[in-house]
C-alpha positions as a Markdown table, in Angstrom:
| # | Residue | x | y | z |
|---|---|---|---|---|
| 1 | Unk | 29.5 | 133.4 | 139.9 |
| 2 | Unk | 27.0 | 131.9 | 142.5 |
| 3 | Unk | 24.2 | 134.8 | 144.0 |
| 4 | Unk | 26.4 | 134.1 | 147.8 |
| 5 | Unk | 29.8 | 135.4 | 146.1 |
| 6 | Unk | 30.6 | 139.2 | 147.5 |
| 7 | Unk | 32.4 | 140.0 | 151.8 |
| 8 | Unk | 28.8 | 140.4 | 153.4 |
| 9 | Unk | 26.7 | 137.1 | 152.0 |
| 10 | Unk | 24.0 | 136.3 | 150.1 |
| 11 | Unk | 23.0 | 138.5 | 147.1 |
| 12 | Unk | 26.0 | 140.6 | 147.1 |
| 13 | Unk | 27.5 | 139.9 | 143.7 |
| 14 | Unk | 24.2 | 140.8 | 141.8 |
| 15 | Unk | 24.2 | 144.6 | 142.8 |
| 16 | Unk | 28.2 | 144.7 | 142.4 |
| 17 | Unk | 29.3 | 148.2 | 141.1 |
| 18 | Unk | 31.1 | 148.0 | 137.5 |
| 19 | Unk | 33.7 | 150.4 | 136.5 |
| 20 | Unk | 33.0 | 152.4 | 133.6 |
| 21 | Unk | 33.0 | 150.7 | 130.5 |
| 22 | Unk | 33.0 | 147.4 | 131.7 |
| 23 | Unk | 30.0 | 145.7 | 130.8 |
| 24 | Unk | 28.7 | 142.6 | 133.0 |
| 25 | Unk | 27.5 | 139.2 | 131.7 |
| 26 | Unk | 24.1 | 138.6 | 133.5 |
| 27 | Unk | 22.0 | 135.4 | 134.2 |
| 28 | Unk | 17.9 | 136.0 | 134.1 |
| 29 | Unk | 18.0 | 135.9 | 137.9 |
| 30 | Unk | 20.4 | 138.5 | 138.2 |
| 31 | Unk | 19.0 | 140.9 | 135.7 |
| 32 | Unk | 15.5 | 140.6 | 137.2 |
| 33 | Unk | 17.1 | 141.5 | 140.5 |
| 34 | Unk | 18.7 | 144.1 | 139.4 |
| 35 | Unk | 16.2 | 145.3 | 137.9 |
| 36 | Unk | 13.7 | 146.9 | 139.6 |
| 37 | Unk | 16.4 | 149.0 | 141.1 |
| 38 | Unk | 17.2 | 149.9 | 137.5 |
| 39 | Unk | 13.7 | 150.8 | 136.7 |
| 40 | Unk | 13.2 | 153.1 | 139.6 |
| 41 | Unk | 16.4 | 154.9 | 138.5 |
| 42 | Unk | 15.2 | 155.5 | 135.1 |
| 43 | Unk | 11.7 | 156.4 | 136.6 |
| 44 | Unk | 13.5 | 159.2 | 138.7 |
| 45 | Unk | 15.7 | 160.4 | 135.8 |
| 46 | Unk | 12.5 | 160.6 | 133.0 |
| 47 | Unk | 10.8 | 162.5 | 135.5 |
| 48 | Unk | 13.5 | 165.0 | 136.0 |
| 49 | Unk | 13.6 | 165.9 | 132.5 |
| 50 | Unk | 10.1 | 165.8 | 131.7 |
| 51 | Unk | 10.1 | 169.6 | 132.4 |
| 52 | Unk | 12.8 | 170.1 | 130.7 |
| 53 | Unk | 11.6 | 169.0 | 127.8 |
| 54 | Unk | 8.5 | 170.9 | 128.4 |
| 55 | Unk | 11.2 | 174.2 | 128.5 |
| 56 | Unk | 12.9 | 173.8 | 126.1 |
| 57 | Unk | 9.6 | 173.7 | 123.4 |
| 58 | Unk | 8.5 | 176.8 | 124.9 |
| 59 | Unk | 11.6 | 178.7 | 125.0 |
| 60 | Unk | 12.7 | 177.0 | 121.4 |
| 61 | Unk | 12.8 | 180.8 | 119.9 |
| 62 | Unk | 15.2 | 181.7 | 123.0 |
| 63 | Unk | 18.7 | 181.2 | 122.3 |
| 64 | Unk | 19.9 | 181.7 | 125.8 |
| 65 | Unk | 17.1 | 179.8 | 127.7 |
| 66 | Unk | 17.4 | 177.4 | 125.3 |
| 67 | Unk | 21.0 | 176.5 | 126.0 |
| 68 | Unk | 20.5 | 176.5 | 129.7 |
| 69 | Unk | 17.2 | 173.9 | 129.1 |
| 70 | Unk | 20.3 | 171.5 | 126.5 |
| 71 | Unk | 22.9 | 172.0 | 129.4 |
| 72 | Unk | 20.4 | 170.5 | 132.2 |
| 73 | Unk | 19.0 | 168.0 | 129.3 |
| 74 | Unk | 22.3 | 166.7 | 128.9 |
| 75 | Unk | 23.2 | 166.6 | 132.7 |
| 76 | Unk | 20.4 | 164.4 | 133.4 |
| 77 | Unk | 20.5 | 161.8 | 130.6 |
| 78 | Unk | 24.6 | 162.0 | 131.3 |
| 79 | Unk | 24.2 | 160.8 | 135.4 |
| 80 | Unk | 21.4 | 158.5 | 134.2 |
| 81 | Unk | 23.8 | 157.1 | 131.7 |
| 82 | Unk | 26.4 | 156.9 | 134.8 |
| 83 | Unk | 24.1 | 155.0 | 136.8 |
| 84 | Unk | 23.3 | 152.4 | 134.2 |
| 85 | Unk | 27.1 | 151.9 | 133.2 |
| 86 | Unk | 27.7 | 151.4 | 137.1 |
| 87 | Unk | 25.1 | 148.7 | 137.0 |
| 88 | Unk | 26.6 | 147.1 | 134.3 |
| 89 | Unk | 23.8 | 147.4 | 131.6 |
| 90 | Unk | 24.8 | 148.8 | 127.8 |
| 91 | Unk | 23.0 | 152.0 | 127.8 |
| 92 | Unk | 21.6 | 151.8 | 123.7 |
| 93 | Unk | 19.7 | 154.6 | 124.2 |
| 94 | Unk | 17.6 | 157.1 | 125.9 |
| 95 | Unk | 15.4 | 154.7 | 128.6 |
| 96 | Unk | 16.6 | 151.6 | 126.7 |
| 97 | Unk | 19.1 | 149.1 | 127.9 |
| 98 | Unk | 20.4 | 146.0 | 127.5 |
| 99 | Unk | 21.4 | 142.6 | 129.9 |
| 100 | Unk | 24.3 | 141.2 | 128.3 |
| 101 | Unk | 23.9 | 137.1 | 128.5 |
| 102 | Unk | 27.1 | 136.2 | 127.0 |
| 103 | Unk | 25.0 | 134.9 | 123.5 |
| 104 | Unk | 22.5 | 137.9 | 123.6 |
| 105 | Unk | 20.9 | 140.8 | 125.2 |
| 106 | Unk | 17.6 | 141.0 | 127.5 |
| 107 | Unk | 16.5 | 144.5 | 126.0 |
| 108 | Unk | 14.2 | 147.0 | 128.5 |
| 109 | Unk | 13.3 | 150.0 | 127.5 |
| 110 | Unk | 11.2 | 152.4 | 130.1 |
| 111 | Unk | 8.3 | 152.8 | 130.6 |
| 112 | Unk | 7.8 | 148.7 | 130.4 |
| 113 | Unk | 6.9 | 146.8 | 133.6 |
| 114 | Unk | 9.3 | 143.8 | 133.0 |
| 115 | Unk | 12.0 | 142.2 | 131.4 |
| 116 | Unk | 10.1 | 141.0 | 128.3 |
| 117 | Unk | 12.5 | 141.1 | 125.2 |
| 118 | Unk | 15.9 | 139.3 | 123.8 |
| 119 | Unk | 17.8 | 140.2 | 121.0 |
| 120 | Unk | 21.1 | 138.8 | 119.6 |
| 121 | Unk | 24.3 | 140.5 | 120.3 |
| 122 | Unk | 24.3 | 141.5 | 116.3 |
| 123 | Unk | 20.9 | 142.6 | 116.1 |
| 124 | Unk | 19.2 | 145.5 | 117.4 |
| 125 | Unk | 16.2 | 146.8 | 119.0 |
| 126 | Unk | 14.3 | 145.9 | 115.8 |
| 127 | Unk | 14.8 | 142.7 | 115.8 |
| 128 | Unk | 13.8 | 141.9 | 119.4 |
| 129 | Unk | 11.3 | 139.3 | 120.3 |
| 130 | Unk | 9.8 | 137.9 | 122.9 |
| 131 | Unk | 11.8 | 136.6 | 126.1 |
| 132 | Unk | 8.9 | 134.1 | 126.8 |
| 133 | Unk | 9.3 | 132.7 | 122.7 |
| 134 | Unk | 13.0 | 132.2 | 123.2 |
| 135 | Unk | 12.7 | 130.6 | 126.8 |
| 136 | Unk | 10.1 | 128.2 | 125.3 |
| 137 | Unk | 11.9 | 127.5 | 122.3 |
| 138 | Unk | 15.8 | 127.2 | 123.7 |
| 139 | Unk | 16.6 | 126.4 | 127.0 |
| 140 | Unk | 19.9 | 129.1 | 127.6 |
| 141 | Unk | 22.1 | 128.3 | 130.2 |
| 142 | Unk | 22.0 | 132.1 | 131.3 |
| 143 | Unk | 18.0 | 131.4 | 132.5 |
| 144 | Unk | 18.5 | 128.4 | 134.5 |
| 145 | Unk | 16.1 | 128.6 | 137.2 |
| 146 | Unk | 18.4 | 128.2 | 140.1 |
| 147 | Unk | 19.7 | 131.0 | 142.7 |
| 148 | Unk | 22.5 | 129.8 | 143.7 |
| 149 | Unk | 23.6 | 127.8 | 140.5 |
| 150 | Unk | 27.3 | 128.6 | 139.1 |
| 151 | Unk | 28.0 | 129.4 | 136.3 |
């Protein structure tokens, strides 16, 4: 898919909705588009339930307050969740997602400033490393340089 696909021109295709469950196979230029829109979301979301989490340690001895505190917990991570699918990132856990390349994930998790790690698709956030140690050592189709390259 070149960056121009999509009815109103350039760019289009990279912020393309997914349905739900259907995961998208990214190039680096497309995740690292994408992806300070999907920083800023998870920004917002962590914020929201900052407090919560704050509640729900003090009221941990009330039952009923405690409840109402898991009930907002769980609709916040659940639209944050939402948002990511829509994106078409694999949510892996709270704040941490993964860029499906077709041979591997680009793993994020919040709060970091970039797009720094890779992992295979059978490993796991252990087993990360270092985007710039992979880039230097294999040259992936899926970070070709080029906007407007197909693939």
């Amino acid at each position: 898919m070149s960056e121009s696909d999509g009815p109103h021109g350039h760019g289009d295709a990279v912020f393309a909705i997914q349905r739900p469950g259907q995961v998208r196979v990214f190039t680096l230029h497309e995740a690292e588009a994408i992806f300070p829109l999907l920083r800023f979301i998870t920004a917002q979301a962590h914020d929201e339930l900052a407090p919560v989490l704050e509640s729900m340690r003090t009221d941990m001895e009330n039952r009923a307050a405690l409840a109402r505190h898991e009930g907002h917990y769980e609709e916040i991570v659940q639209r944050w969740i939402n948002k990511m699918e829509r994106l078409g990132v694999v949510v892996s856990g709270l704040w941490l997602v993964d860029f499906d390349t077709g041979d591997g994930y680009l793993c994020w998790r919040y709060p970091e400033v970039a797009l720094g790690f890779y992992h295979g698709h059978d490993q796991g956030f252990g087993q990360r490393r270092p985007l710039s140690d992979l880039l230097q050592a294999h040259q992936p189709g899926w970070a070709a340089s080029g906007e407007g390259e197909e693939r």
